[in-house]
BALOBA-1460 file (C-alpha; in Angstrom, 3 decimals):
// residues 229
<rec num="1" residu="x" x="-21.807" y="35.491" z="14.533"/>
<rec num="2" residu="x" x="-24.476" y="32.754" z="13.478"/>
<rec num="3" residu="x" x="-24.479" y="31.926" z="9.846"/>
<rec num="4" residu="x" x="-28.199" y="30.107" z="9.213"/>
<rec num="5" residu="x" x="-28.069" y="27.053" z="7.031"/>
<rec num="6" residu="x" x="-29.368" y="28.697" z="4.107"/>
<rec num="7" residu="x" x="-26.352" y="31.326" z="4.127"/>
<rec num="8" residu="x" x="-24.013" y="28.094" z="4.896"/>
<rec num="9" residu="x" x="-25.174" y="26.300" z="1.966"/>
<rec num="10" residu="x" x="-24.338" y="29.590" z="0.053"/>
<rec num="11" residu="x" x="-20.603" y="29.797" z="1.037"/>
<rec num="12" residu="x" x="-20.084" y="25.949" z="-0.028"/>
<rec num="13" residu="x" x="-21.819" y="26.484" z="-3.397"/>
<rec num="14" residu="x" x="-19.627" y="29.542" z="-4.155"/>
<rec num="15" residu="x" x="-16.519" y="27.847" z="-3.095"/>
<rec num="16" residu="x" x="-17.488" y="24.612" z="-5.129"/>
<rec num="17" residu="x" x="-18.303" y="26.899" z="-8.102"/>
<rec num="18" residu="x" x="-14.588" y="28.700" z="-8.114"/>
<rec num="19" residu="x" x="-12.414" y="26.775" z="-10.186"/>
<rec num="20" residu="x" x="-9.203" y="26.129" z="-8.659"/>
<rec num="21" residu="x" x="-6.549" y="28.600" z="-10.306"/>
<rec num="22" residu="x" x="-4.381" y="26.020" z="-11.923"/>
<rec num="23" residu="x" x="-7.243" y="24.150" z="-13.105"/>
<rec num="24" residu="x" x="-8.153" y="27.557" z="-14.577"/>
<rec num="25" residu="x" x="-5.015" y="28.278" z="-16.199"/>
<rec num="26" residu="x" x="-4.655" y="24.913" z="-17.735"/>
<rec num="27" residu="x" x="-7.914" y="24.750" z="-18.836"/>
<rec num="28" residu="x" x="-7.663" y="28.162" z="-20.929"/>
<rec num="29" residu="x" x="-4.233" y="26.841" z="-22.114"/>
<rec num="30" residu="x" x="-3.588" y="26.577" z="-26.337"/>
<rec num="31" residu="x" x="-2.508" y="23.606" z="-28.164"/>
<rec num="32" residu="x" x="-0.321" y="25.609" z="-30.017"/>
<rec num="33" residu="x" x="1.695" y="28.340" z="-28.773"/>
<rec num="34" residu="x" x="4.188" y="30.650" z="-31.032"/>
<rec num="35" residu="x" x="7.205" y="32.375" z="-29.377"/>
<rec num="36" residu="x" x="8.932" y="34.630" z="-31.918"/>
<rec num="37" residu="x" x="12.393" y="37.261" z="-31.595"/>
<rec num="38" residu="x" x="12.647" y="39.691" z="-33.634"/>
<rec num="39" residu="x" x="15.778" y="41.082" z="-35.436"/>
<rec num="40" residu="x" x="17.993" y="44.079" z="-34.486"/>
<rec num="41" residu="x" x="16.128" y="47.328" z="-34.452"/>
<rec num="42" residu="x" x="12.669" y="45.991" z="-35.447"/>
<rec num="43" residu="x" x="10.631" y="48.009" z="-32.728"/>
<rec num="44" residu="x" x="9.099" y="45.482" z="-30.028"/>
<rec num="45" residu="x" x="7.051" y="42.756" z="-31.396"/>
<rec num="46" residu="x" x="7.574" y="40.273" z="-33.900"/>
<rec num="47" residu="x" x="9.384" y="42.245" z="-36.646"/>
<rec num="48" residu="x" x="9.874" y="40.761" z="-39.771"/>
<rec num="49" residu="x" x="9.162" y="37.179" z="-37.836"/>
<rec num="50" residu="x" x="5.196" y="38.111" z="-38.181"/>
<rec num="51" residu="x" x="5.337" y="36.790" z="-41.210"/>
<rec num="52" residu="x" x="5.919" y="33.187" z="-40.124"/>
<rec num="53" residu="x" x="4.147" y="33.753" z="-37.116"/>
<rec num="54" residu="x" x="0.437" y="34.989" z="-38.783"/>
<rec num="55" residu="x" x="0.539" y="32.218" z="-41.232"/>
<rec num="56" residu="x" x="0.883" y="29.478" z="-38.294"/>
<rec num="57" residu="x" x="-1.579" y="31.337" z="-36.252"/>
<rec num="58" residu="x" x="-4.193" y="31.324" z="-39.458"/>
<rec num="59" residu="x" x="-3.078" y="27.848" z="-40.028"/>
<rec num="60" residu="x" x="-3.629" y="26.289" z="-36.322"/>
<rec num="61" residu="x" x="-7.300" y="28.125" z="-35.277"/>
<rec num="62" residu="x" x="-7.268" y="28.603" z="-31.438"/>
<rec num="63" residu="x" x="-3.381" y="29.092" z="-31.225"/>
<rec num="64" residu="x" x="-1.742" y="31.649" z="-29.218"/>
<rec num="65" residu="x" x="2.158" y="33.811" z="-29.743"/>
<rec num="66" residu="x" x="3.859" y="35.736" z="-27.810"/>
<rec num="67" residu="x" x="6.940" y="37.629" z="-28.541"/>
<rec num="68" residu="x" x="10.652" y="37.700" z="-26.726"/>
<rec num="69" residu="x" x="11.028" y="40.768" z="-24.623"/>
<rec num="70" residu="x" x="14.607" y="42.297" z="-24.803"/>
<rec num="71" residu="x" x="16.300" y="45.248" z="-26.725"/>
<rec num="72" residu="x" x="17.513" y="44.104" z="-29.672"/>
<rec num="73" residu="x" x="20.061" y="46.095" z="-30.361"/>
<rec num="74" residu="x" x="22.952" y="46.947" z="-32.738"/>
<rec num="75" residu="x" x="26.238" y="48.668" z="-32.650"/>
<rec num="76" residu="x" x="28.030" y="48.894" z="-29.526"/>
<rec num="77" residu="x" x="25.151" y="47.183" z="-27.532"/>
<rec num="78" residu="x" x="24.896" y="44.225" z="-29.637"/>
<rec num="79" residu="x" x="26.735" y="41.883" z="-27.598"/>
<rec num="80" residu="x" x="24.400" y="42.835" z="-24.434"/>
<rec num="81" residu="x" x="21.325" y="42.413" z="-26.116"/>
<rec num="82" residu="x" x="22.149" y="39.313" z="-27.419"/>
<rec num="83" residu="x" x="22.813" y="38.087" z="-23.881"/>
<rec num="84" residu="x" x="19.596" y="39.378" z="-22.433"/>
<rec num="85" residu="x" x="17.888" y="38.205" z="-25.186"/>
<rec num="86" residu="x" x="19.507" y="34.583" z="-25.007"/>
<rec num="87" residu="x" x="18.033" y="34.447" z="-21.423"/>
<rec num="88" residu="x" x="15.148" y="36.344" z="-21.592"/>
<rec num="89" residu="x" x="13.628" y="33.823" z="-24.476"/>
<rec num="90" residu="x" x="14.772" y="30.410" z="-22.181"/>
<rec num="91" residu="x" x="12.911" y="32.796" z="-19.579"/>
<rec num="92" residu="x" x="9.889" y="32.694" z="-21.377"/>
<rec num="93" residu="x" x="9.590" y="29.183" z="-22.916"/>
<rec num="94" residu="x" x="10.067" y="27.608" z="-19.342"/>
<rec num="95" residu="x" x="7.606" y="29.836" z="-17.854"/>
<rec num="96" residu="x" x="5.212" y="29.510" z="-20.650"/>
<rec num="97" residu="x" x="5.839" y="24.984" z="-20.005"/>
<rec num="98" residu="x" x="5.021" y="25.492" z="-16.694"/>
<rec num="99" residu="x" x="1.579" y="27.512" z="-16.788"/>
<rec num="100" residu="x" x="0.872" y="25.379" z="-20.157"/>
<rec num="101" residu="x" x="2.491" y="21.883" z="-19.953"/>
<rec num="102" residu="x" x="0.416" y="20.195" z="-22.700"/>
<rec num="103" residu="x" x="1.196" y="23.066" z="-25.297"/>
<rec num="104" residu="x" x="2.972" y="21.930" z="-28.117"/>
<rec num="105" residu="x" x="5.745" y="25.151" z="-28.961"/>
<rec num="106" residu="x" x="6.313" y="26.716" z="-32.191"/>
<rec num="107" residu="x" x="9.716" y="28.816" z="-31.610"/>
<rec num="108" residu="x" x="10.395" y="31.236" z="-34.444"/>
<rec num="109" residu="x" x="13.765" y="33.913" z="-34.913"/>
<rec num="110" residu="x" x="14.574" y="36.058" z="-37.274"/>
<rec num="111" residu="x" x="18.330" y="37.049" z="-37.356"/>
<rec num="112" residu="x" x="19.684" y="38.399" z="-34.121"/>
<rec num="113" residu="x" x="15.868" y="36.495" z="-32.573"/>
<rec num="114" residu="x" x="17.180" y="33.550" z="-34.434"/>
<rec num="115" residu="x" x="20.816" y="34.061" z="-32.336"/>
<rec num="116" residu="x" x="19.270" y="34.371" z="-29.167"/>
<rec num="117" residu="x" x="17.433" y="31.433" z="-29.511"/>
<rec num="118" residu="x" x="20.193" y="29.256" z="-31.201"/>
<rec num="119" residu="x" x="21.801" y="29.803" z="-27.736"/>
<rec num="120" residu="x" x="19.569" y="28.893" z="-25.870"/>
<rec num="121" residu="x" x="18.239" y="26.020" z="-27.260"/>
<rec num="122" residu="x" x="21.741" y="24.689" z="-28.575"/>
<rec num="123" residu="x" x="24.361" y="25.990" z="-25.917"/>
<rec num="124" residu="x" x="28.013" y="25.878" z="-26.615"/>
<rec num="125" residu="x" x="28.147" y="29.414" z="-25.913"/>
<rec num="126" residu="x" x="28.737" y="32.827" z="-28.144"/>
<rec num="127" residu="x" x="31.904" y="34.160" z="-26.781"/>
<rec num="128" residu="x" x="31.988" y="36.752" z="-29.590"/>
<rec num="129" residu="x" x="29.153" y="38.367" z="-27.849"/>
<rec num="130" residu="x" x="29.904" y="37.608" z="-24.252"/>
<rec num="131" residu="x" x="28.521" y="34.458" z="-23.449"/>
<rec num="132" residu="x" x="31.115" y="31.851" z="-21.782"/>
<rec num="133" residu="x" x="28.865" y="29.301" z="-20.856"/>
<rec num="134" residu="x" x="28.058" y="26.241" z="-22.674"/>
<rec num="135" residu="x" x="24.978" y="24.666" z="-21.507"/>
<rec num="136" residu="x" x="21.653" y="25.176" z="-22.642"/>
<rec num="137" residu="x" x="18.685" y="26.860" z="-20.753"/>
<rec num="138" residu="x" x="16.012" y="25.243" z="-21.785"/>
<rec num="139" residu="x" x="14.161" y="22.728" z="-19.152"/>
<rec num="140" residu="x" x="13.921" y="19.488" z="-20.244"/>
<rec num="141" residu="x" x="9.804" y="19.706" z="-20.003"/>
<rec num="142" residu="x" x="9.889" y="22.217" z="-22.200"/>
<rec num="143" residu="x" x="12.440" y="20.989" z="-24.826"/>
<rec num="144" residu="x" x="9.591" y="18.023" z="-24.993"/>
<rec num="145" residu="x" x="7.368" y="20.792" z="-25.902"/>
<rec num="146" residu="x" x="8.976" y="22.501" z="-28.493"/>
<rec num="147" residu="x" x="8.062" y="20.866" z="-31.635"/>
<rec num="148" residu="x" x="9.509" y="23.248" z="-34.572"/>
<rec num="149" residu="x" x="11.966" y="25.790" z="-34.491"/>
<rec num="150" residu="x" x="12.080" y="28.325" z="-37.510"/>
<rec num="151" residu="x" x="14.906" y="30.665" z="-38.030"/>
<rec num="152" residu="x" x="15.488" y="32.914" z="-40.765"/>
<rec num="153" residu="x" x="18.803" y="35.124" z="-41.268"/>
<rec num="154" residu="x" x="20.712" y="33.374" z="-38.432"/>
<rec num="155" residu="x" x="24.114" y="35.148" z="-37.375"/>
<rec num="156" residu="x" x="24.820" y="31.809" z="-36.028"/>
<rec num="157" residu="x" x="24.495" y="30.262" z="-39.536"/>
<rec num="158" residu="x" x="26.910" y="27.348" z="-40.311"/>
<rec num="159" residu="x" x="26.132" y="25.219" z="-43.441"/>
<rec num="160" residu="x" x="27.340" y="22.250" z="-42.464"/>
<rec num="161" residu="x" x="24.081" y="22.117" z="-40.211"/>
<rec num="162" residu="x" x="21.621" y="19.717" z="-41.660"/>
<rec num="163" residu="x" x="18.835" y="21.994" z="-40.511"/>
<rec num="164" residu="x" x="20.357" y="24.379" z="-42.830"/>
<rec num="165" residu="x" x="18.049" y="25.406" z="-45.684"/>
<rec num="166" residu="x" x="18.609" y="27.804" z="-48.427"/>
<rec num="167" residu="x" x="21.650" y="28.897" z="-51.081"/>
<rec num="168" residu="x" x="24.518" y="29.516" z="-49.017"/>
<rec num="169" residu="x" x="27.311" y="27.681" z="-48.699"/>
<rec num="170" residu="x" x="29.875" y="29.974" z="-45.963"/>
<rec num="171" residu="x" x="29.446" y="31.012" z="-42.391"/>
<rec num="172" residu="x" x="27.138" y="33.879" z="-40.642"/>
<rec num="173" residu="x" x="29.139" y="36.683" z="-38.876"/>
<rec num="174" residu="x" x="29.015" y="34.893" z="-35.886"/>
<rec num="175" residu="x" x="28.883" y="31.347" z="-36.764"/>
<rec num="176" residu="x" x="28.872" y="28.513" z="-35.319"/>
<rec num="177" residu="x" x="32.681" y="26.245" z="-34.989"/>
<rec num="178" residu="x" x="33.390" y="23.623" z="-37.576"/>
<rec num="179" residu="x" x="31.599" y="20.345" z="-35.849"/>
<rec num="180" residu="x" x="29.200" y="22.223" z="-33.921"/>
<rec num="181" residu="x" x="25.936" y="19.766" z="-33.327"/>
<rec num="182" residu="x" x="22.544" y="20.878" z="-31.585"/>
<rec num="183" residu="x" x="21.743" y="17.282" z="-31.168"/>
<rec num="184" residu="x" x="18.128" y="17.548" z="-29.292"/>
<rec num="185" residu="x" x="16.454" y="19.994" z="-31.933"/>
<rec num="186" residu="x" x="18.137" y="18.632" z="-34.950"/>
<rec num="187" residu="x" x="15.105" y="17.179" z="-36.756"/>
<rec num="188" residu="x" x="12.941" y="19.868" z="-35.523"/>
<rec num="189" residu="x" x="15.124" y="23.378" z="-36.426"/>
<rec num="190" residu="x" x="14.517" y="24.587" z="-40.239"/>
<rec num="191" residu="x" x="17.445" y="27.309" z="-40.513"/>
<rec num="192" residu="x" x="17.094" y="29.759" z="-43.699"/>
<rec num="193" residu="x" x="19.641" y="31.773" z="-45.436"/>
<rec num="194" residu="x" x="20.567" y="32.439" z="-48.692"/>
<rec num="195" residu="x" x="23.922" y="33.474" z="-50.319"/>
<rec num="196" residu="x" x="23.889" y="37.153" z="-50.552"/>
<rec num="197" residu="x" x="22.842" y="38.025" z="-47.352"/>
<rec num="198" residu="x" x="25.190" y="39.751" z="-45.709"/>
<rec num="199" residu="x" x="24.406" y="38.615" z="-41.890"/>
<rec num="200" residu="x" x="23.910" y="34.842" z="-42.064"/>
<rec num="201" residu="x" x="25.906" y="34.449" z="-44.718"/>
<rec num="202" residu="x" x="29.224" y="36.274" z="-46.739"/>
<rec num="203" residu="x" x="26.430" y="38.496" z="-49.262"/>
<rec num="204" residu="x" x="26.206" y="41.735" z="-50.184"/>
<rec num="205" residu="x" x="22.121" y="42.271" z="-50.483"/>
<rec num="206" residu="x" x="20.516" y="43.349" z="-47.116"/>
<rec num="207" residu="x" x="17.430" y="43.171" z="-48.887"/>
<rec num="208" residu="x" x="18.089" y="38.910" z="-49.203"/>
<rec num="209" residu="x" x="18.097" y="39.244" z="-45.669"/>
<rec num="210" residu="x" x="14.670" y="41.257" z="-45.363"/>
<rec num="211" residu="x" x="12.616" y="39.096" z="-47.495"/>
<rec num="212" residu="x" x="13.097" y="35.016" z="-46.004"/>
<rec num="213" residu="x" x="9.130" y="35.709" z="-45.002"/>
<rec num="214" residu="x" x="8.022" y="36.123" z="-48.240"/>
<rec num="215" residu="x" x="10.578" y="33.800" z="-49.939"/>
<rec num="216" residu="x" x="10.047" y="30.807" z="-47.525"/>
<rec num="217" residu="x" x="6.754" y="31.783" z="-45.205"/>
<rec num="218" residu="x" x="5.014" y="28.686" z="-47.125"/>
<rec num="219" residu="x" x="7.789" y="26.129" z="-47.288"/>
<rec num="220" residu="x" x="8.015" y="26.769" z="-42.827"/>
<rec num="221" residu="x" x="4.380" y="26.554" z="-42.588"/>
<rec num="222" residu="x" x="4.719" y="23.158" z="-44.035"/>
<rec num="223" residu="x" x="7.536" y="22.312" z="-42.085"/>
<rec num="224" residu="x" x="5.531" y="23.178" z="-38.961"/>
<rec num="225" residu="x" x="2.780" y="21.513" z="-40.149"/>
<rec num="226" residu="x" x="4.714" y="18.361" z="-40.433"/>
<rec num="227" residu="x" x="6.530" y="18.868" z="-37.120"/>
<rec num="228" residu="x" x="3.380" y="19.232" z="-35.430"/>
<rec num="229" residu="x" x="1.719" y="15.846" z="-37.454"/>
């Protein structure tokens, strides 16, 4: 078949006109991007994490969230969802780094969110729930990219953490051992619990456990914002 110059000149236009589809992705890429867990039961979404996540998104025009897909789960099931979870949310930070490399990453749990995520960022295992390895499984690129890390009602909870912030002075139900370090994210993790939760702590108030959006929503926002400079 003969093409004639003018219908030439129209296939080289249209192919210079379509952006490339890495270029495209990139291009359409936030500065900010918000990965949140939620905590066990909390129907999918962000559960009680939307709290912290809304007021970064209000804060930071233009930013985008997503939220950790996997079951979270109580009872008998606990200890599987908390290993899907734990690989599910490395799962989605590295893939998110490598569509997005320049985004900076917001990473926000709330209590068995905040687990899964303490796992994989940290590593060192959580053999009460299953989980015998010790390394972490977040990239390297992406660790770069995470800039705050906001958990709230952590199972992991151990006080001795300097990221720790709130009242209580003992051990979640799952906590982390005595010496336990999580040396890359240290400056960047803000941890909250308080004494009477029950979860990340030895309390006897669920509600405590419930209510970290309300109680500290403005003093993580200000974290983040400083994280982020």
């Amino acid at each position: 078949m003969l093409l004639t110059f003018a219908s030439v000149s129209a296939l080289l236009a249209g192919a210079l006109a379509a952006p490339a589809p890495e270029l495209e992705t990139r291009q359409s890429c936030p500065n900010i991007h918000v990965i949140a867990a939620r905590e066990t039961t909390a129907p999918a979404g962000y559960g009680s994490a939307s709290t912290f996540v809304n007021l970064i998104l209000q804060a930071y025009p233009g930013s985008t969230s997503e939220a950790v897909n996997y079951p979270a789960t109580g009872g008998n099931s606990y200890g599987t969802s908390v290993q899907q979870g734990t690989q599910n949310v490395a799962n989605q930070i590295n893939s998110f780094n490598q569509r997005c490399p320049n985004s900076k990453l917001v990473i926000v749990g709330y209590s068995q969110g905040a687990q899964i995520e303490d796992n994989a960022l940290c590593g060192g295992g959580d053999p009460n729930q299953g989980i015998t390895y010790t390394y972490p499984l977040i990239t390297s690129a992406a660790s770069n990219a995470i800039k705050a890390v906001i958990w709230a009602g952590n199972p992991r909870n151990s006080p001795a953490e300097t990221f720790h912030y709130g009242s209580c002075t003992a051990g979640g139900f799952d906590p982390r051992p005595s010496g336990f370090s999580c040396p890359t994210y240290q400056s960047r993790i803000r941890s909250y619990c308080d004494a009477s939760d029950p979860y990340c702590c030895n309390g006897n108030n669920a509600q405590t456990h419930n209510g970290y959006g309300g109680e500290y929503g403005q003093n993580a926002l200000s974290f983040v914002r400083a994280r982020l400079g």
